[in-house]
LODRENMAR-605897 format. One record per residue (C-alpha): residue number from 1; x, y, z. Coordinates in steps of 0.05 Angstrom, whole numbers. Example, Ala and Ser with C-alpha at 12.3 -4.5 7.8 and 13.67 -1.06 7.14 Angstrom:
2
+-----+--------+--------+--------+
: num :     px :     py :     pz :
+-----+--------+--------+--------+
:   1 :    246 :    -90 :    156 :
:   2 :    273 :    -21 :    143 :
+-----+--------+--------+--------+
// end
This chain:
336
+-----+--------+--------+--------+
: num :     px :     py :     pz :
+-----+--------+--------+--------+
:   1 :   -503 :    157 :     67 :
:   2 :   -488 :     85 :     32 :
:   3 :   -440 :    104 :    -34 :
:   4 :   -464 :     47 :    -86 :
:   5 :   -415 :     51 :   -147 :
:   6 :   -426 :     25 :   -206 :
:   7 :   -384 :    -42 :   -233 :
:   8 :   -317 :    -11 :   -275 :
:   9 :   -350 :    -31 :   -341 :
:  10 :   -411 :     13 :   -330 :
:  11 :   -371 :     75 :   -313 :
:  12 :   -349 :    128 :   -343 :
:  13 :   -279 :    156 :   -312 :
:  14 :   -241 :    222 :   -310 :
:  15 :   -166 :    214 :   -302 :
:  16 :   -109 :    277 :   -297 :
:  17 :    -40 :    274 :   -311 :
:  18 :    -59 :    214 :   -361 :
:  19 :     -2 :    228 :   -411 :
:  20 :     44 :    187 :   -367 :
:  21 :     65 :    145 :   -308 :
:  22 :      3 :    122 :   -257 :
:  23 :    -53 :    163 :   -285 :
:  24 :    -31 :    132 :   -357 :
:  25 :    -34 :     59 :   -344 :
:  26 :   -101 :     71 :   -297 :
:  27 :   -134 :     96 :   -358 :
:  28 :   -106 :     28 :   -400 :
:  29 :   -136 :    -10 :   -351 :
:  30 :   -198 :     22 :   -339 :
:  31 :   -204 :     18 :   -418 :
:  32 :   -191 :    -62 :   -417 :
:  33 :   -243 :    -63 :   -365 :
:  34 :   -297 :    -32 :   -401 :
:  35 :   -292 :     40 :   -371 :
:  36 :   -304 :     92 :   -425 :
:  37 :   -249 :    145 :   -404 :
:  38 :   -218 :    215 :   -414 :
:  39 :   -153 :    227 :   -410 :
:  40 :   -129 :    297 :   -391 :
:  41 :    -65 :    323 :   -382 :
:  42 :    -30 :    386 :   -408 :
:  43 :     13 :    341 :   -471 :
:  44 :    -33 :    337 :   -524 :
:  45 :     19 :    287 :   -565 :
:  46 :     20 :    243 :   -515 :
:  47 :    -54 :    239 :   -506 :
:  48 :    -69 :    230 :   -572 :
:  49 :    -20 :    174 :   -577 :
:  50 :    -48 :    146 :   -515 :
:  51 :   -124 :    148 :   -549 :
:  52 :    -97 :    129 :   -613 :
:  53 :    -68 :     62 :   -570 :
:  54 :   -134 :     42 :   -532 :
:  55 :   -188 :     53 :   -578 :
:  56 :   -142 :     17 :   -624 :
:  57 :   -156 :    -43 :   -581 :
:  58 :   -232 :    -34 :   -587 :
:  59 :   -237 :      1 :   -520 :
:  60 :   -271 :     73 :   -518 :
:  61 :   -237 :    137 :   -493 :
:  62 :   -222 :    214 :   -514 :
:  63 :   -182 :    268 :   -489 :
:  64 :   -184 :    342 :   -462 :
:  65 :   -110 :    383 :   -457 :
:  66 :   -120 :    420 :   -394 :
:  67 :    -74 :    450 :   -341 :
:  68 :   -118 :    435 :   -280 :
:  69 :    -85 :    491 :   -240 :
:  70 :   -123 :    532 :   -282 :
:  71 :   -203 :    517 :   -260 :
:  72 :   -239 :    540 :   -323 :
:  73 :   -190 :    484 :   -354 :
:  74 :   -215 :    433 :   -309 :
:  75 :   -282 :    452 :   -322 :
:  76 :   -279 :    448 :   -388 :
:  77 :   -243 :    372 :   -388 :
:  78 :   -307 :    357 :   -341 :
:  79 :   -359 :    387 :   -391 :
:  80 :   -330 :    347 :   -447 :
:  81 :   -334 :    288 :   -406 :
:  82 :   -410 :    298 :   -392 :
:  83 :   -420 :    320 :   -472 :
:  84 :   -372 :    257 :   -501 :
:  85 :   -411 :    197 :   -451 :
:  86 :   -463 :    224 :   -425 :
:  87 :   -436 :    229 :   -343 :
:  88 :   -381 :    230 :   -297 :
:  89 :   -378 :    167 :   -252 :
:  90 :   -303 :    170 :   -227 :
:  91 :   -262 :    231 :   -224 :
:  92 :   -183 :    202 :   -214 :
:  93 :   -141 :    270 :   -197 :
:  94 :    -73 :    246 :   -211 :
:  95 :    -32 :    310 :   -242 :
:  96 :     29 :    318 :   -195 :
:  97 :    101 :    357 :   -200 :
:  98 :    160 :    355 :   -147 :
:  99 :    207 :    400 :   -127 :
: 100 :    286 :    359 :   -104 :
: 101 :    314 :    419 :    -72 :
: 102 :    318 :    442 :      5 :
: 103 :    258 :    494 :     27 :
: 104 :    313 :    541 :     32 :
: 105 :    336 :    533 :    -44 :
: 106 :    268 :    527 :    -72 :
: 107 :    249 :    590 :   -117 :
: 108 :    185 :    619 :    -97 :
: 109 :    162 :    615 :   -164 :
: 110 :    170 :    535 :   -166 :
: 111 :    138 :    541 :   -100 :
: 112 :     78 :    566 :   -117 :
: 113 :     75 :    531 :   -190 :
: 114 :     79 :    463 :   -158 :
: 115 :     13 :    484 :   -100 :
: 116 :    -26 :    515 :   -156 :
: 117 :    -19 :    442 :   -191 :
: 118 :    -12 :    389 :   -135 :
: 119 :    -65 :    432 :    -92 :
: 120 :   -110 :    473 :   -127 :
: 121 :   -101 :    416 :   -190 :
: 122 :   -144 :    380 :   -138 :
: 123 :   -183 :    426 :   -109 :
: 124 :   -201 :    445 :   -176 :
: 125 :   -215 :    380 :   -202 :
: 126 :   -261 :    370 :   -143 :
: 127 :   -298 :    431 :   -164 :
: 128 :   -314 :    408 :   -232 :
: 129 :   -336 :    343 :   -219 :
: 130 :   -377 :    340 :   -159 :
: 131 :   -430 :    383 :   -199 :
: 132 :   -436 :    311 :   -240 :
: 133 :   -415 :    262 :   -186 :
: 134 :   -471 :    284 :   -139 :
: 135 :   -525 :    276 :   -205 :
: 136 :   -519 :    194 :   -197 :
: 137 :   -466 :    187 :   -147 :
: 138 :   -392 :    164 :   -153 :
: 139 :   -325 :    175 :   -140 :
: 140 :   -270 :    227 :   -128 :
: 141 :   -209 :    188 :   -112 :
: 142 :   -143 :    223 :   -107 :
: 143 :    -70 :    199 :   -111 :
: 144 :    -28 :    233 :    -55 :
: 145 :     35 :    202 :    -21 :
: 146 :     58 :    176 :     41 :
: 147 :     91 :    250 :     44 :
: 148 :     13 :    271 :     65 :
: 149 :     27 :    249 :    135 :
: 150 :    108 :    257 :    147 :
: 151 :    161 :    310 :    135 :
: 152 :    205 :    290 :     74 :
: 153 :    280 :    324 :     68 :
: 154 :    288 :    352 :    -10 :
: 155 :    217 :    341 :    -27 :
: 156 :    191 :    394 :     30 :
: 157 :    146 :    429 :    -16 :
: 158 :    121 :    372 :    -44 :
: 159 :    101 :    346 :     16 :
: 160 :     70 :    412 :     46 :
: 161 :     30 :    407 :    -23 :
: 162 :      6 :    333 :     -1 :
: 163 :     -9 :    354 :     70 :
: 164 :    -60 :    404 :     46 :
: 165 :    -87 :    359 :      0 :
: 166 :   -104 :    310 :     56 :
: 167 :   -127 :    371 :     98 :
: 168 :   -174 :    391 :     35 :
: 169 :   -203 :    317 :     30 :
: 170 :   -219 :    305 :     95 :
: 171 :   -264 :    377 :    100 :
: 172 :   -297 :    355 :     44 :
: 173 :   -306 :    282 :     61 :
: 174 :   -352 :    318 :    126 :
: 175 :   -382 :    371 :     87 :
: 176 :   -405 :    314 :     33 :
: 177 :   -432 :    268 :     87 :
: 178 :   -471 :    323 :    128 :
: 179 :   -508 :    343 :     55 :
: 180 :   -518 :    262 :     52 :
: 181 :   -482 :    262 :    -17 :
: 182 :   -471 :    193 :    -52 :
: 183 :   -403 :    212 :    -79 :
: 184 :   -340 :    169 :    -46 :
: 185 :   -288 :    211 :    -24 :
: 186 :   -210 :    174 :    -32 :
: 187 :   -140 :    187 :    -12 :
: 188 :    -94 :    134 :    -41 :
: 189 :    -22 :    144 :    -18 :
: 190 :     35 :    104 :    -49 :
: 191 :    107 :     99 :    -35 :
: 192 :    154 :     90 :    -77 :
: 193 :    133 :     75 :   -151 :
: 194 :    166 :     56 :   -219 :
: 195 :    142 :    124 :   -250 :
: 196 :    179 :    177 :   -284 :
: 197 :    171 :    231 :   -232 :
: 198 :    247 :    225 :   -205 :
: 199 :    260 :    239 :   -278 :
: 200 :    215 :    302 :   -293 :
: 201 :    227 :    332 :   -213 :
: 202 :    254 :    407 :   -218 :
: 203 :    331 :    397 :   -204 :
: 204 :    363 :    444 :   -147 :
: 205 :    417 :    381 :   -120 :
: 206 :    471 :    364 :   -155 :
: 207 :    457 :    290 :   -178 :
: 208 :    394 :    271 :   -211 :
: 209 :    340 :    240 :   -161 :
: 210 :    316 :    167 :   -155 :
: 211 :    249 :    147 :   -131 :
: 212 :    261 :    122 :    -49 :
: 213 :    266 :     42 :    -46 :
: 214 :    246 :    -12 :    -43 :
: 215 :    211 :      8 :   -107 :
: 216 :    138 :    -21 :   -136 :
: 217 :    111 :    -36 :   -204 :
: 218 :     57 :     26 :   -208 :
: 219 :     10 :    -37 :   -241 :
: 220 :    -10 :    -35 :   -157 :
: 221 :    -30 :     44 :   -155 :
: 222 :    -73 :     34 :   -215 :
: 223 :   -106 :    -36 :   -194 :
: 224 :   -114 :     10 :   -126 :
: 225 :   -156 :     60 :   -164 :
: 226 :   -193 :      8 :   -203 :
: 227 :   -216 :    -18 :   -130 :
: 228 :   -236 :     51 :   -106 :
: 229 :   -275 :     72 :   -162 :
: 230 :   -316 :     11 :   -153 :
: 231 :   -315 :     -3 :    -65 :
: 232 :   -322 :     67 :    -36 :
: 233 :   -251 :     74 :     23 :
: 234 :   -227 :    141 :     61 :
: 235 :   -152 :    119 :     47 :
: 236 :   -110 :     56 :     17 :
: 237 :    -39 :     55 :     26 :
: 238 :      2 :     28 :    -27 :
: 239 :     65 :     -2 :    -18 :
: 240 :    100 :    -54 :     25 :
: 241 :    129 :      2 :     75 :
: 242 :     90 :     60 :     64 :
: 243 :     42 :     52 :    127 :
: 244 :    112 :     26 :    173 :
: 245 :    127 :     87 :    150 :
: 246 :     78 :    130 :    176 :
: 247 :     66 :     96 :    240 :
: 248 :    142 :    100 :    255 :
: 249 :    146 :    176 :    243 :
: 250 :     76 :    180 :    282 :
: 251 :     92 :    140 :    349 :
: 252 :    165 :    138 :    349 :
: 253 :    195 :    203 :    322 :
: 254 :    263 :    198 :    359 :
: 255 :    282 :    127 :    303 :
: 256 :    283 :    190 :    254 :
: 257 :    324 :    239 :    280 :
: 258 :    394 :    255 :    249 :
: 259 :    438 :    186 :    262 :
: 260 :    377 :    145 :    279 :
: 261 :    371 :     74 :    254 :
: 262 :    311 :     83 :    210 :
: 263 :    332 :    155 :    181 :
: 264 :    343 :    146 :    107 :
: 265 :    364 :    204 :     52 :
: 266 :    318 :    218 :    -14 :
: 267 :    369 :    176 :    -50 :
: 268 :    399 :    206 :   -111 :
: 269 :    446 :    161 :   -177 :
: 270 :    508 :    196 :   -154 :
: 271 :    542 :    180 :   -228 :
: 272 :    488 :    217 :   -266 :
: 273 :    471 :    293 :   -271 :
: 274 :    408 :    325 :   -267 :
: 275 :    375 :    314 :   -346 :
: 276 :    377 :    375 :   -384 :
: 277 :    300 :    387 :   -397 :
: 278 :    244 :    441 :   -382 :
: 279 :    231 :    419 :   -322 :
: 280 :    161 :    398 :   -286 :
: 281 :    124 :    444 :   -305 :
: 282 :    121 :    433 :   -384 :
: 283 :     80 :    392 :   -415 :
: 284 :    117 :    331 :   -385 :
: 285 :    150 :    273 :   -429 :
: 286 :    116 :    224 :   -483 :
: 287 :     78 :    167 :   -451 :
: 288 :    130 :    143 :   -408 :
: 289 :     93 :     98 :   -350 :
: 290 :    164 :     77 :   -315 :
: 291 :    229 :    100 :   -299 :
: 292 :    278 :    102 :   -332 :
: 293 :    324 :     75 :   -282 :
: 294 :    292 :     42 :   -232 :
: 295 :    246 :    -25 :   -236 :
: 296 :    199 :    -49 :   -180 :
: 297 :    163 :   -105 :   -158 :
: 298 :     92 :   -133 :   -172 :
: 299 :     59 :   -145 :   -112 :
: 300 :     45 :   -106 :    -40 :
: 301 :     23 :   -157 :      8 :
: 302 :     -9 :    -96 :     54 :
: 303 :    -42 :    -61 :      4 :
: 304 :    -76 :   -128 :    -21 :
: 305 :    -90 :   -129 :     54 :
: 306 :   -118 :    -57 :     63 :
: 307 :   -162 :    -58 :     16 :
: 308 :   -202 :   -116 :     42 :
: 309 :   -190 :    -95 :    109 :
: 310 :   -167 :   -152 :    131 :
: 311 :   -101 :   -172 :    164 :
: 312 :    -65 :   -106 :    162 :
: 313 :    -61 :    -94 :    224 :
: 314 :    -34 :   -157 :    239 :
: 315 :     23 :   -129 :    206 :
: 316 :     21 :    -49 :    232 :
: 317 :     34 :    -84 :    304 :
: 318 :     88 :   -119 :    280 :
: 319 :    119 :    -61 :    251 :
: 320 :    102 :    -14 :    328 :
: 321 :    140 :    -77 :    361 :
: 322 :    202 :    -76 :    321 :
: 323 :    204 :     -5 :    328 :
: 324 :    203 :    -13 :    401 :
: 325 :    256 :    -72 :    396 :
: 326 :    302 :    -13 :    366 :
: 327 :    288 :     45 :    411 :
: 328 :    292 :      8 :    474 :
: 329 :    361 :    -26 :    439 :
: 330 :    385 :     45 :    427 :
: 331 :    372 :     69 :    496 :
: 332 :    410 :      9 :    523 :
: 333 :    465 :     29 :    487 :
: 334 :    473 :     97 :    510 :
: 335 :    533 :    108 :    560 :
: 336 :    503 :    121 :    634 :
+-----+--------+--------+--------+
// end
């Protein structure tokens, strides 16, 4: 079935884990656009600030504190959606924790806190709003990782948690179609972004983590969601090495095995402890949208690419041909 969606300025938009990073400066710009919006997110200061902020500027939005692990919480952010403008057009599920430890040092607790919110926070956010996407049609978009199609060392459960998101989308993607829904189903998976989740991870290493380079302004993620809410995709990649990424790990495993040429560490600011803080599983810090310690740049030439679908692949062969270029050099340079 064709997915129409409406223009951003006729919509009305859902957005989790709002109080900060991505999901907070989506919601700005949704605002400037004309979006009415609701912000939800589990720190009720920072929402209100955030409100406080946009309708300040003449734009409309409100706010629900919910813990979308929790479903009747989701539910209830969706209802007050519906009851504040009248409909759901886009439901953004942003709300996200990570874990910088090794699968062996994670506590099971942790674990299973970080699934019920970066799994279940979606599954559950699905669960609210298709009930009012499917009324007029719309949007579900979601904001995974690259980490939804490769192993990452440290971040194993977060990436487990991204895997079954993907796994979760894609069912529902086929079960939506077959029912001939009108609701656009989107996986948007960035790389490394400006945001403050090296800064709120839970700590089990003993330096404090840094978001993998080469870093990007998150101003891409949320013009990403902007486009998705409005021009219905199955996935965008964000980022200038996010896809290399992927295809690399996908057709050429043996460039990331220990010593290989493309294997790099989740890098870590080896002159600064882990912040002393509650962790990622609080209510998360004030409106912070970037890092702390880490800046990025403006502009991804592939993702302005991919979502036009135009030229990328143009560059994905470029990236399988270098990758060749180094495993044939490698094997050259074995001793016989």
């Amino acid at each position: 079935m064709r997915h129409k969606l409406k223009r951003i300025a006729e919509q009305v938009m859902v957005i989790t884990g709002a109080s900060s990073g991505i999901g907070l400066r989506a919601a700005r710009e949704a605002a400037e656009r004309g979006a009415k919006v609701l912000l939800v997110d589990r720190n009720e200061l920072a929402l209100r600030r955030a409100v406080q902020e946009i309708t300040a500027c003449g734009d409309m939005a409100a706010y629900a504190v919910a813990d979308v692990g929790v479903p009747a919480e989701a539910e209830a952010a969706a209802r007050l959606a519906a009851e504040r403008f009248g409909r759901i057009d886009t439901w953004v599920n942003d709300a996200g924790v990570a874990i910088y430890a090794t699968l062996e040092q994670t506590p099971f607790d942790e674990h299973e806190r970080l699934f019920r919110i970066n799994y279940f926070g979606v599954v559950n956010g699905a669960q609210a709003a298709l009930p009012y996407l499917k009324q007029g049609g719309g949007a579900l978009i979601t904001i995974g990782l690259t980490a939804s199609g490769v192993p990452s060392p440290l971040l194993g459960a977060y990436a487990a948690s991204q895997q079954a998101v993907k796994g979760f989308l894609d069912s529902l993607r086929i079960e939506l179609a077959a029912e001939r829904v009108p609701v656009s189903v989107t996986l948007i998976k960035p790389s490394g972004m400006e945001t403050p989740i090296g800064e709120q991870t839970a700590h089990h290493q003993p330096q404090e983590a840094l978001v993998p380079p080469p870093v990007h302004d998150s101003n891409i993620v949320a013009d990403t969601i902007i486009h998705a809410a409005q021009h219905p995709r199955r996935e965008i990649t964000v980022g200038r090495f996010s896809r290399a990424n992927v295809l690399v790990r996908t057709h050429f495993p043996r460039l990331l095995k220990p010593g290989a040429p493309l294997l790099m560490p989740l890098p870590a600011d080896r002159n600064r402890l882990p912040a002393a803080r509650d962790g990622p599983f609080g209510a998360g810090d004030d409106g912070q949208m970037r890092a702390g310690m880490q800046t990025g740049g403006r502009i991804s030439l592939y993702t302005s690419a991919s979502r036009h679908r135009a030229i990328a692949g143009l560059g994905i062969g470029a990236i399988a041909g270098l990758a060749a270029l180094l495993l044939s050099r490698r094997k050259s340079l074995r001793p016989d």
